[in-house]
KEBA-288545 format. One record per atom (N, C-alpha, C): residue in three letters; x, y, z. Coordinates in pm, whole numbers, padded with zeros to 5 digits, always signed. Layout:
<lumses>
ALAXYZ ...
</lumses>
This chain:
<lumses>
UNK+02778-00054+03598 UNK+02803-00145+03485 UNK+02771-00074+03355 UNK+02869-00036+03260 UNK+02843+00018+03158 UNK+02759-00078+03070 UNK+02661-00046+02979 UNK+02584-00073+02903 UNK+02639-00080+02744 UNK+02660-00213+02705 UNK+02735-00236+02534 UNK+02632-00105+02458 UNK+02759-00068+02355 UNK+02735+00067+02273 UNK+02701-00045+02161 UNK+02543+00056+02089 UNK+02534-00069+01953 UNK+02641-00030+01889 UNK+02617-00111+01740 UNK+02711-00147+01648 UNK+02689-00011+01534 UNK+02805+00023+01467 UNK+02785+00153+01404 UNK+02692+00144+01293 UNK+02673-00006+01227 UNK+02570-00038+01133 UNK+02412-00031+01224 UNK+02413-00091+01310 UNK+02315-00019+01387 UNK+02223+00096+01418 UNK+02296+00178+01436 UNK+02335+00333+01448 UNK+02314+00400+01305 UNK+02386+00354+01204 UNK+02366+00378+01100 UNK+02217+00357+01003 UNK+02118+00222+01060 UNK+01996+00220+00998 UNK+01900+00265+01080 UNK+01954+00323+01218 UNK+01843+00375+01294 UNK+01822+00537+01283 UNK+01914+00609+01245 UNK+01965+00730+01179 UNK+01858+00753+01037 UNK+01874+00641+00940 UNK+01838+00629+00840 UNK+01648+00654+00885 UNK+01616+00570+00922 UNK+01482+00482+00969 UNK+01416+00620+00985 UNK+01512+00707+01112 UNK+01484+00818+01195 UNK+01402+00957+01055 UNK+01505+00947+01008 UNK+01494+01060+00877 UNK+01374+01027+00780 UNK+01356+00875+00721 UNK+01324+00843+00598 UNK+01137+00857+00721 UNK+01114+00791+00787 UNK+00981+00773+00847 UNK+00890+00908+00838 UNK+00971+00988+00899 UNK+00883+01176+00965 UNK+00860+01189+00833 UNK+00917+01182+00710 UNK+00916+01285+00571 UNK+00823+01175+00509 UNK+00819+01022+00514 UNK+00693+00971+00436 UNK+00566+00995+00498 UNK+00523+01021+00623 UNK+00432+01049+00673 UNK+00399+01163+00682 UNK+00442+01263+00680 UNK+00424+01409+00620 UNK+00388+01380+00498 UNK+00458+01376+00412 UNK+00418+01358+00259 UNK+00233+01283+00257 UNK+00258+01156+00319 UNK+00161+01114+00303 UNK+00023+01176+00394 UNK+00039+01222+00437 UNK-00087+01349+00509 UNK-00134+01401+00457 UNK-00034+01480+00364 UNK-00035+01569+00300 UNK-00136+01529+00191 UNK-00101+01435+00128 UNK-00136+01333-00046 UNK-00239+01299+00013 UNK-00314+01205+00168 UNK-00439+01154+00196 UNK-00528+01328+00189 UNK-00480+01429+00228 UNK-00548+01479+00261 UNK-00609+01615+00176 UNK-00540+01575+00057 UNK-00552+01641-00095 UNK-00705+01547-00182 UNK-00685+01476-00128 UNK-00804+01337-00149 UNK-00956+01358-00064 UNK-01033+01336-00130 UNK-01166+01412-00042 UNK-01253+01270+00012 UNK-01249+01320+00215 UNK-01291+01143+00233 UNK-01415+01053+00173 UNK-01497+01202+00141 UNK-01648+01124+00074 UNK-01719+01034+00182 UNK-01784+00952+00175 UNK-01854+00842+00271 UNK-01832+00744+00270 UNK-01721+00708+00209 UNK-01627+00556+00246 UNK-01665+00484+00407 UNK-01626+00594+00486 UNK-01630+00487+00622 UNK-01740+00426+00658 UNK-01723+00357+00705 UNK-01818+00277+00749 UNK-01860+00251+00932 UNK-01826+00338+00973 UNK-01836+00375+01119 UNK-01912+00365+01155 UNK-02022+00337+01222 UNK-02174+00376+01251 UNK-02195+00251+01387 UNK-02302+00317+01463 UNK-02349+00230+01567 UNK-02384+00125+01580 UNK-02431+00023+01644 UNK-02446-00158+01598 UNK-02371-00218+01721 UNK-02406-00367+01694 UNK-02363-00498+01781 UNK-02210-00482+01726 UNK-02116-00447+01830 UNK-01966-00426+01848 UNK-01943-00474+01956 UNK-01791-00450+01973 UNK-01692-00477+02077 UNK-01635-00362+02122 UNK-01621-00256+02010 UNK-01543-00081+02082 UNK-01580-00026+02107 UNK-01568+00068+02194 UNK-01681+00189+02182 UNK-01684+00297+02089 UNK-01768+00349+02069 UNK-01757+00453+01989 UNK-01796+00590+02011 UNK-01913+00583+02118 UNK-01965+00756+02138 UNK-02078+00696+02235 UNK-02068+00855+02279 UNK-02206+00849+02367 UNK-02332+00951+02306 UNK-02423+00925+02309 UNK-02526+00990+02283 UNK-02619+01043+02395 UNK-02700+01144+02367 UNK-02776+01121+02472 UNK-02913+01048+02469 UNK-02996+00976+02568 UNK-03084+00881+02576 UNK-03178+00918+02540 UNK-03279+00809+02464 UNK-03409+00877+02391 UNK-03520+00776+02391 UNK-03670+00793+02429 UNK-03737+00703+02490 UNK-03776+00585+02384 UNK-03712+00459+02461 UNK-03730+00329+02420 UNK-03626+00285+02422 UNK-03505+00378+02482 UNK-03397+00306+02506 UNK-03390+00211+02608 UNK-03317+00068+02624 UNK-03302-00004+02711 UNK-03199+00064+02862 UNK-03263+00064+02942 UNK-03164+00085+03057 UNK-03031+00002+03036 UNK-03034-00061+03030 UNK-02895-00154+03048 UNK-02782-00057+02923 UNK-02808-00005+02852 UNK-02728+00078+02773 UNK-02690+00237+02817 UNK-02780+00259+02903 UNK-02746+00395+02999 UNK-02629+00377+03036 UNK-02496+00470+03038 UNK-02377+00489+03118 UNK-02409+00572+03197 UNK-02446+00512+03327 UNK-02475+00602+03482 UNK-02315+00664+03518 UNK-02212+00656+03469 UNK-02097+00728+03536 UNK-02119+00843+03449 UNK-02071+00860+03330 UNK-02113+00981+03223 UNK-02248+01057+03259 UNK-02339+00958+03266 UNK-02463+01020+03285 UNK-02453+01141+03437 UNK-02380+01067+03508 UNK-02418+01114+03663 UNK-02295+01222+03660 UNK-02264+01272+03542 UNK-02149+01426+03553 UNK-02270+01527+03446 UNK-02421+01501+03490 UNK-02508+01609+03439 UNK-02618+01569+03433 UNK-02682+01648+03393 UNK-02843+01660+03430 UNK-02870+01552+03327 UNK-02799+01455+03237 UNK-02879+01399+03083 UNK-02821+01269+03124 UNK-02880+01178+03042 UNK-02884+01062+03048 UNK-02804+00988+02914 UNK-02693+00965+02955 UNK-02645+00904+02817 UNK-02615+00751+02796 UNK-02630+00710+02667 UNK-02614+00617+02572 UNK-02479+00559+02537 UNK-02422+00460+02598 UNK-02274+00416+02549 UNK-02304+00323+02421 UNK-02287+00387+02313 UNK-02261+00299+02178 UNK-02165+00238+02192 UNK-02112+00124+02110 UNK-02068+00083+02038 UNK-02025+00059+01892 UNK-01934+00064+01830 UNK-01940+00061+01714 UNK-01980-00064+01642 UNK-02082-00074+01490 UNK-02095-00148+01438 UNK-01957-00224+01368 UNK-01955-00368+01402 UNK-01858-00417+01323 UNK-01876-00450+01169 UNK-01833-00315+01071 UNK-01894-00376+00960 UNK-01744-00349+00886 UNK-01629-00315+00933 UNK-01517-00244+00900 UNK-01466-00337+00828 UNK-01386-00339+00694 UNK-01365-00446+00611 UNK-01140-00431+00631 UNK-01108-00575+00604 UNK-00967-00550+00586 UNK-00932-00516+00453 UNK-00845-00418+00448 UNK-00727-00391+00309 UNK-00599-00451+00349 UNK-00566-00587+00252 UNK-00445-00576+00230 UNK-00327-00531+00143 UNK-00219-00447+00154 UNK-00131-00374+00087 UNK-00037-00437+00062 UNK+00036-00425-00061 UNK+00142-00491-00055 UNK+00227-00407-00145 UNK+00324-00311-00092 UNK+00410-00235-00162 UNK+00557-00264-00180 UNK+00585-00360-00318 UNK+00705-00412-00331 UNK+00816-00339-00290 UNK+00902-00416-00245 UNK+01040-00372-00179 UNK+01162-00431-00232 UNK+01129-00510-00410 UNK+01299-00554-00456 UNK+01368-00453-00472 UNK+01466-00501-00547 UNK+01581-00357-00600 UNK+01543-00297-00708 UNK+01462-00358-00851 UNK+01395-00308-00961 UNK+01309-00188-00909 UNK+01291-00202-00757 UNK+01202-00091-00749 UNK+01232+00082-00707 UNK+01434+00000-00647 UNK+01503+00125-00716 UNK+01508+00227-00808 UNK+01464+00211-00867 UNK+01522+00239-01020 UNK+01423+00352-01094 UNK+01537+00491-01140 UNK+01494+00621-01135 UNK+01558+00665-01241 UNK+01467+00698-01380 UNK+01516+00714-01500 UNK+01605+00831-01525 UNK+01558+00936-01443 UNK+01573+01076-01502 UNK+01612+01147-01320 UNK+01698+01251-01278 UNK+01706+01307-01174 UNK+01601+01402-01142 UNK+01620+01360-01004 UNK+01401+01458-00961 UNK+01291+01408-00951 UNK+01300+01291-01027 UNK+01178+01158-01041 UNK+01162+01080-00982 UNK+01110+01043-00857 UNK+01139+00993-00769 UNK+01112+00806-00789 UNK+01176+00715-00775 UNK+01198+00599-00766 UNK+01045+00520-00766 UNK+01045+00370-00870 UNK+00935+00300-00844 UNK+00879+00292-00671 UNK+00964+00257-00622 UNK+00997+00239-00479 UNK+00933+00316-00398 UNK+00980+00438-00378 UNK+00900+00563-00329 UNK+00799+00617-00372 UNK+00737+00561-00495 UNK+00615+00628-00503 UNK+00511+00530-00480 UNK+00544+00394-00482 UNK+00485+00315-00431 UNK+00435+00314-00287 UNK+00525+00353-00226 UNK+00535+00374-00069 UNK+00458+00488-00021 UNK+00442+00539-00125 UNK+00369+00674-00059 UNK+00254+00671-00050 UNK+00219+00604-00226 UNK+00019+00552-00235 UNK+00001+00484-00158 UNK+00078+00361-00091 UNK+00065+00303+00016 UNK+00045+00309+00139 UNK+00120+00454+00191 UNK+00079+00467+00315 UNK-00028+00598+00303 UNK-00050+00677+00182 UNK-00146+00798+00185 UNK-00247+00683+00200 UNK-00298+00570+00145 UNK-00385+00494+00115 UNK-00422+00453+00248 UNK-00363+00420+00336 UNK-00383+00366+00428 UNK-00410+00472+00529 UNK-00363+00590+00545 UNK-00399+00675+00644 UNK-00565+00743+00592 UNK-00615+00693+00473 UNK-00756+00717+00394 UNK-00833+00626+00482 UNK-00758+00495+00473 UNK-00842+00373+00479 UNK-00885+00371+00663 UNK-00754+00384+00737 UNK-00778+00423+00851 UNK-00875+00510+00929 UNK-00854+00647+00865 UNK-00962+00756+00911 UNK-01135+00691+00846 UNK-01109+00615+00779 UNK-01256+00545+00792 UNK-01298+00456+00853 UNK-01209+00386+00900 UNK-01253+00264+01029 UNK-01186+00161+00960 UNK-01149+00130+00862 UNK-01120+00011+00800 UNK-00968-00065+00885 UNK-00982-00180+00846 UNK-00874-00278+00908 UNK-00754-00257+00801 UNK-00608-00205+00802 UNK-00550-00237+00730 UNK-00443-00318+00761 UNK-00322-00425+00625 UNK-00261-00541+00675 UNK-00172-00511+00599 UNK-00028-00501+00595 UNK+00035-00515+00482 UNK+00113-00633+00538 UNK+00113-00802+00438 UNK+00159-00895+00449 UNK+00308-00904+00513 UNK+00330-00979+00543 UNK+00483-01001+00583 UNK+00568-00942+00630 UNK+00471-00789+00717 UNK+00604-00731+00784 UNK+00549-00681+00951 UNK+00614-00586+00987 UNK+00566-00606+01108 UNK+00371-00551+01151 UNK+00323-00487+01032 UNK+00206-00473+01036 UNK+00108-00553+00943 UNK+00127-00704+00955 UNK+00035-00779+00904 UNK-00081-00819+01000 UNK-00122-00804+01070 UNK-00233-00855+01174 UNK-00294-00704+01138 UNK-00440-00752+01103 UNK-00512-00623+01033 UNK-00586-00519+01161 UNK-00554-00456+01153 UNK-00578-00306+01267 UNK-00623-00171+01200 UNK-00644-00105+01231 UNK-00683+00064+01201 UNK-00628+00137+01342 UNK-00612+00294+01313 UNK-00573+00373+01393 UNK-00476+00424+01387 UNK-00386+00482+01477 UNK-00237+00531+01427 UNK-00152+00489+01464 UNK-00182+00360+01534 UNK-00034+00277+01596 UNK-00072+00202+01522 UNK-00097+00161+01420 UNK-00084+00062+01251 UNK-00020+00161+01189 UNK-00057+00333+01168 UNK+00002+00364+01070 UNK+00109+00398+01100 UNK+00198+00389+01217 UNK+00314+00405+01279 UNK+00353+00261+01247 UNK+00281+00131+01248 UNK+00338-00001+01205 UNK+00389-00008+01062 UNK+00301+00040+00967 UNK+00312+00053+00842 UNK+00407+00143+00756 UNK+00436+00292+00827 UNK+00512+00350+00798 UNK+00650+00288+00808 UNK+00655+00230+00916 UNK+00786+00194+00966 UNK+00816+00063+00872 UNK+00723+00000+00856 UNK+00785-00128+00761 UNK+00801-00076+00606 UNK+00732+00048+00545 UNK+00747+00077+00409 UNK+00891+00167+00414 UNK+00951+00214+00529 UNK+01000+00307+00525 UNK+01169+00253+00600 UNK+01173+00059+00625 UNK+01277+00031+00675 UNK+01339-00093+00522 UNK+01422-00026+00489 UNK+01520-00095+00396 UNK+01554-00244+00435 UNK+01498-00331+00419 UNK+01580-00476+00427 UNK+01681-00489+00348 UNK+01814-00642+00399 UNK+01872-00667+00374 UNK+01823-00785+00305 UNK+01925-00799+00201 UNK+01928-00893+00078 UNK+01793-00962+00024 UNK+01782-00808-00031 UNK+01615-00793-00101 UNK+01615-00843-00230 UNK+01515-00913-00306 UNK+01557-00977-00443 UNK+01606-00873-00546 UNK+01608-00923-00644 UNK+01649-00855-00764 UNK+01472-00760-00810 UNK+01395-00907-00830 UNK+01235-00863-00813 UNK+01150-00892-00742 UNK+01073-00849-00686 UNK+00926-00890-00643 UNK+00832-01009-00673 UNK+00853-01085-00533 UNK+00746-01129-00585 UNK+00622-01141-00485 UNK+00529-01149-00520 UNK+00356-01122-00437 UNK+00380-01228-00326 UNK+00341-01186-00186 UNK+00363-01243-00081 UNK+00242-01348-00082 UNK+00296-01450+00007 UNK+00137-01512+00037 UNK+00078-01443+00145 UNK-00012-01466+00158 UNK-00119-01388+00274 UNK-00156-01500+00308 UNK-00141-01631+00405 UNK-00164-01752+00449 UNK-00323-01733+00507 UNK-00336-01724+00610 UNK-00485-01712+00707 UNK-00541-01580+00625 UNK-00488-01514+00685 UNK-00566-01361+00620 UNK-00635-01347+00507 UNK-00730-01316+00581 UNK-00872-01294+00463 UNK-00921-01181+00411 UNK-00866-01091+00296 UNK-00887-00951+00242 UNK-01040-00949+00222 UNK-01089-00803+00226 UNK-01225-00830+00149 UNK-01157-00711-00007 UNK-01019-00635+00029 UNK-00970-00582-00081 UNK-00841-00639-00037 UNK-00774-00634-00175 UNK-00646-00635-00158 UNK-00582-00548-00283 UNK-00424-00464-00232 UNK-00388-00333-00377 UNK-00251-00424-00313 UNK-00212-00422-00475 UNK-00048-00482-00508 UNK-00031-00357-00563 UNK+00134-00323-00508 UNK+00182-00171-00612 UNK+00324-00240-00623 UNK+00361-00203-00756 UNK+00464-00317-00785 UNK+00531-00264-00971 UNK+00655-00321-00974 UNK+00653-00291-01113 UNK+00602-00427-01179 UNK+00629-00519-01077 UNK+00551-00673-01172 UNK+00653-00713-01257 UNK+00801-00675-01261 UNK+00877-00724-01364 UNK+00954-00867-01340 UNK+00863-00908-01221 UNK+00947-01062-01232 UNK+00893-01143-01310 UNK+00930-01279-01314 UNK+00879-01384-01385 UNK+00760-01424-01346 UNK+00710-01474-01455 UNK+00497-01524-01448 UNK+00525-01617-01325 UNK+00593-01716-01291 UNK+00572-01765-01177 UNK+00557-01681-01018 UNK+00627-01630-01028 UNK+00664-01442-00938 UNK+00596-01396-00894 UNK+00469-01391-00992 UNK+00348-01314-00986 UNK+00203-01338-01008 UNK+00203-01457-01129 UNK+00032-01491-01133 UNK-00016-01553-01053 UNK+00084-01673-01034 UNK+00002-01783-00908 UNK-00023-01742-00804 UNK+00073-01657-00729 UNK+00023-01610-00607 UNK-00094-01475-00584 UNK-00084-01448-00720 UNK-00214-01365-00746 UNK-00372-01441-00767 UNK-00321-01536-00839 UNK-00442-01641-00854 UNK-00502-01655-00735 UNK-00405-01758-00656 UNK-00453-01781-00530 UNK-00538-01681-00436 UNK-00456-01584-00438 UNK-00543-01490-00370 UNK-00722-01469-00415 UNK-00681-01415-00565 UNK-00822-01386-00582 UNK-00911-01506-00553 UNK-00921-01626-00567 UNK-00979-01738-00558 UNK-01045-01704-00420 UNK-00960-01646-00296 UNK-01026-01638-00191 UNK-01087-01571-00165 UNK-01174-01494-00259 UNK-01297-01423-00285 UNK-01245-01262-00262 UNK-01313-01183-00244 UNK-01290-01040-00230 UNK-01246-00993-00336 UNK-01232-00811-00344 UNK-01172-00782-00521 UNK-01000-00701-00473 UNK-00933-00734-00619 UNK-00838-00659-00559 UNK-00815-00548-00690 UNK-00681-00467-00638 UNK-00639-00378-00736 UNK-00447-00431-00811 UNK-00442-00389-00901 UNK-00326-00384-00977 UNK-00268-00255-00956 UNK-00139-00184-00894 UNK-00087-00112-00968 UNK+00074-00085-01035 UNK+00025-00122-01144 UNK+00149-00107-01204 UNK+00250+00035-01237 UNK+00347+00019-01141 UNK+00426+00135-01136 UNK+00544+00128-01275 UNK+00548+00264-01319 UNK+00680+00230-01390 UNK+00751+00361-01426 UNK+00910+00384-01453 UNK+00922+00495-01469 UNK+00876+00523-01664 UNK+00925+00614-01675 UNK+00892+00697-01828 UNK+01029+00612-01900 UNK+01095+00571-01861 UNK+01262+00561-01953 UNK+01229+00406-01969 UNK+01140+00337-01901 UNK+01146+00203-01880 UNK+01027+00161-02012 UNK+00943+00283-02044 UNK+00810+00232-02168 UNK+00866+00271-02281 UNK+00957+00453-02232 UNK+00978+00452-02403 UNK+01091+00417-02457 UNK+01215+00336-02382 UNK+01352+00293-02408 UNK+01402+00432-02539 UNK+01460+00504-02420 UNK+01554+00601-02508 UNK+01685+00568-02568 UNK+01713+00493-02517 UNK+01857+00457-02521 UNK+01890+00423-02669 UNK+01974+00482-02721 UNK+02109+00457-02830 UNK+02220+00406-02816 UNK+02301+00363-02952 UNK+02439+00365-02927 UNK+02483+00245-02807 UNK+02578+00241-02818 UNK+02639+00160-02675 UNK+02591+00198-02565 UNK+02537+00090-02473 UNK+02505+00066-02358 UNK+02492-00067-02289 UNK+02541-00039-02167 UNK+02566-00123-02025 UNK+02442-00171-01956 UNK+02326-00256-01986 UNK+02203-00209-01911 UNK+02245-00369-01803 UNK+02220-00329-01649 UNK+02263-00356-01583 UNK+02139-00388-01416 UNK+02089-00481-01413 UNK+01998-00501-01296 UNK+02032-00397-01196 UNK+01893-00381-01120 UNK+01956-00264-00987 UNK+02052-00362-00905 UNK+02050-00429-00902 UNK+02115-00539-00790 UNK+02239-00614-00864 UNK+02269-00585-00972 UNK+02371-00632-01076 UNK+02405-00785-01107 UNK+02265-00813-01067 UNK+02283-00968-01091 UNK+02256-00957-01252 UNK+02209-00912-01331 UNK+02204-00950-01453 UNK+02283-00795-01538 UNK+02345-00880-01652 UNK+02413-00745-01724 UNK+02423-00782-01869 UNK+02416-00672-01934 UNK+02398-00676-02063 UNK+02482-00573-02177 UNK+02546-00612-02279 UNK+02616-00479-02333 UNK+02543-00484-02467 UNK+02521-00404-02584 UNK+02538-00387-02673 UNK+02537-00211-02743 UNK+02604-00282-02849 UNK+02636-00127-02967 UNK+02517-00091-03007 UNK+02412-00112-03007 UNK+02284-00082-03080 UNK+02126-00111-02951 UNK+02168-00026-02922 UNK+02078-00019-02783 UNK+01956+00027-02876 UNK+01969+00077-03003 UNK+01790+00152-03076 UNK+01756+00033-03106 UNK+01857-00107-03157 UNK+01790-00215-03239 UNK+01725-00305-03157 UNK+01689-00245-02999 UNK+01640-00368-02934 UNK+01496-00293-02830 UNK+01485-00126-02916 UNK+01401-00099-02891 UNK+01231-00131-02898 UNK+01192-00184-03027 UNK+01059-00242-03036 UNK+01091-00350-03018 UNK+01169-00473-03033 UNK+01087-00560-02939 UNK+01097-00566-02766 UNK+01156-00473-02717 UNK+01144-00445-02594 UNK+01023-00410-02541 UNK+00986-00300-02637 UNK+00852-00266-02613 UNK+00748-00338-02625 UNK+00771-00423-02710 UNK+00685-00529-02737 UNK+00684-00627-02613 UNK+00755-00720-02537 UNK+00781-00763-02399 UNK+00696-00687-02315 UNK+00749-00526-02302 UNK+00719-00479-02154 UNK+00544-00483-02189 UNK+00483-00507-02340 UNK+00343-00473-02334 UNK+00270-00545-02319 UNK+00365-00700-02351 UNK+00260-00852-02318 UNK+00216-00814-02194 UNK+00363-00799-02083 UNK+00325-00795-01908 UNK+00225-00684-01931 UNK+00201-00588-01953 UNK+00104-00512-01931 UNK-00077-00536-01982 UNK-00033-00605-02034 UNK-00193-00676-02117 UNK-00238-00801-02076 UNK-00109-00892-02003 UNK-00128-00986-01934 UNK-00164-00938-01790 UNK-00134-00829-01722 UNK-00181-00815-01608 UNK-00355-00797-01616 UNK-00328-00695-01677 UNK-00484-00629-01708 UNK-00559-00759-01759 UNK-00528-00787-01855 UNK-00640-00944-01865 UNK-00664-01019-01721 UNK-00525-01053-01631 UNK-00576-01144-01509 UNK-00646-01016-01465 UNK-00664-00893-01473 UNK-00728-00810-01338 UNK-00905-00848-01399 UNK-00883-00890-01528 UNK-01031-00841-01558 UNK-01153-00976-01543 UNK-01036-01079-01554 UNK-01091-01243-01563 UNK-01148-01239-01346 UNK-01053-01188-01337 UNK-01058-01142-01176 UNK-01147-01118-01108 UNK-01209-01009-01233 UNK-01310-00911-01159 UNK-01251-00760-01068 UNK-01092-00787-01059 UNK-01013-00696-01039 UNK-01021-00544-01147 UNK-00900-00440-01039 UNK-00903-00315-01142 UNK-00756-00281-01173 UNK-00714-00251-01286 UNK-00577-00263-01341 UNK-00543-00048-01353 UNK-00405-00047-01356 UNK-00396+00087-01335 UNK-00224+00098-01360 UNK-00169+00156-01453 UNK-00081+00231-01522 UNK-00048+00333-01473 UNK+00029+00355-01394 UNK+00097+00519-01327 UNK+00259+00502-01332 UNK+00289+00598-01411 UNK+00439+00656-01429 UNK+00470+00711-01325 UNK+00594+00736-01270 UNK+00640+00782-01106 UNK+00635+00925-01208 UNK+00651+00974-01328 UNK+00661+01109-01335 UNK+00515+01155-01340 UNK+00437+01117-01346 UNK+00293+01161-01293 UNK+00249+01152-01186 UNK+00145+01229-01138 UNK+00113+01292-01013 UNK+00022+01196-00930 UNK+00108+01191-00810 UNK+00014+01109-00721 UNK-00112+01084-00657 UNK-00148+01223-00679 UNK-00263+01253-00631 UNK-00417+01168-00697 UNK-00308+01138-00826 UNK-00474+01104-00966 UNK-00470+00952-00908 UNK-00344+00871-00883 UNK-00356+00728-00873 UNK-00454+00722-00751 UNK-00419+00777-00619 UNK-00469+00764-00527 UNK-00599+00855-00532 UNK-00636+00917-00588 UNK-00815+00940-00563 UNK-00856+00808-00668 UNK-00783+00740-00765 UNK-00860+00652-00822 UNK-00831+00521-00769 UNK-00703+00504-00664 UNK-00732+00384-00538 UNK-00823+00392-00465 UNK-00874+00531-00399 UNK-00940+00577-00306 UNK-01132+00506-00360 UNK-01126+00552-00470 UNK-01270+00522-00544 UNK-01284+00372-00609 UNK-01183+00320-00629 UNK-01190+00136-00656 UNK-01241+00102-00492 UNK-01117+00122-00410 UNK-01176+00050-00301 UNK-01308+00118-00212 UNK-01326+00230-00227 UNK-01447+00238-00184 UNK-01579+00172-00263 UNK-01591+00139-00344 UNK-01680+00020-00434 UNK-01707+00106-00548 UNK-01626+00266-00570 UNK-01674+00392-00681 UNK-01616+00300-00829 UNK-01650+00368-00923 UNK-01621+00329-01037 UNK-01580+00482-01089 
</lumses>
């Protein structure tokens, strides 16, 4: 009995999936591992459920913690730890509209992709320390550590959905209880889009991070002369002859959202953060790396 051949669209995003996954996780190895782990983790022995190591036995230990199988492959007496459960969840949330397309200059790589990258370098940080990580609403929301999360996570930052908004907006996280939570995002949707469901969150205690992604063409509006400016998703379009005359108060707009974020990060107790995709990844993420480890 021959077996139905998938569908060439099929074929076509599994191709995609195949390529885009190996090269963000390389990359991101690479970027976690440019980052110095410091003493973030929180690993250590204690009343657990996993194991963690064996030691060998030392007087005043309880028998009942002796592993006689380990023990009985040598002359020593060992200790089955457990790990202390003190491992905290991170939830991530690395927007996926079409605004996050969007790539001013050739070589510069997309809101999108650089988002994705602090996201998963971040998480292969957060992992190698024991921590639980969650990114809402996709197939790695149930909070885990290890490398079959970061094989969950890669795969959801790194699989293109269909009929993605125009913008972003902040997921709910229903049950799930962060003790951090990092939004990476350009934030250019509407205040409804974005504060309330930010509100909400913080209300449920824990701290989170802001990061506001953006390219260079999007703060300093170069544009002259006639122009077409046109949504990534082409739901919204715009023409005019005087693309310089709508330069300051543009700028003026994109700076409320930016002063309005940072104000909710600070009423928050949150940490707010400005990174251009043409600057280097390495600075955002040692200064994700040091918010969520509790560094200043």
């Amino acid at each position: 009995m021959n077996q139905p051949r998938p569908s060439a669209d099929l074929r076509a995003a599994s191709e995609g999936l195949a390529t885009t996954f190996p090269a963000l996780m390389v990359e991101a190895l690479r970027l976690a591992a440019s980052v110095a782990m410091g003493d973030h983790g929180r690993r250590r022995a204690g009343v657990g459920e996993d194991f963690w190591q064996y030691r060998q036995a030392l007087p005043g230990d309880d028998l009942a913690t002796v592993d006689w199988r380990r023990s009985g492959r040598s002359d020593t007496a060992y200790v089955r730890e457990r790990e202390w459960e003190s491992a905290h969840t991170v939830a991530i949330w690395s927007d996926t509209a079409q605004s996050m397309d969007y790539s001013g200059k050739r070589g510069v790589p997309s809101k999108g992709e650089r988002a994705n990258l602090l996201a998963m370098a971040l998480s292969v940080l957060l992992s190698k320390a024991g921590e639980r990580i969650a990114f809402p609403a996709t197939i790695a929301a149930t909070p885990r550590s290890g490398e079959r999360q970061l094989q969950r996570i890669s795969q959801a930052v790194s699989t293109t959905e269909q009929n993605r908004p125009e913008y972003g907006t902040v997921p709910q996280f229903g049950d799930l209880k962060a003790a951090r939570s990092v939004f990476l995002s350009d934030f250019m949707g509407t205040e409804d889009q974005i504060f309330p469901p930010l509100k909400a969150i913080a209300e449920r205690a824990g701290t989170g991070c802001l990061i506001h992604i953006l390219d260079d063409t999007e703060e300093a509006f170069p544009f002259d002369g006639r122009v077409i400016f046109e949504s990534m998703g082409g739901g919204l379009s715009f023409e005019t002859h005087r693309a310089k005359g709508l330069r300051e108060e543009y700028r003026e707009q994109l700076a409320k959202r930016c002063d309005a974020l940072e104000e909710f990060a600070r009423q928050a107790g949150w940490q707010y953060l400005k990174h251009h995709t043409s600057q280097s990844p390495k600075a955002a993420l040692l200064w994700l790396h040091m918010v969520i480890g509790g560094q200043r």
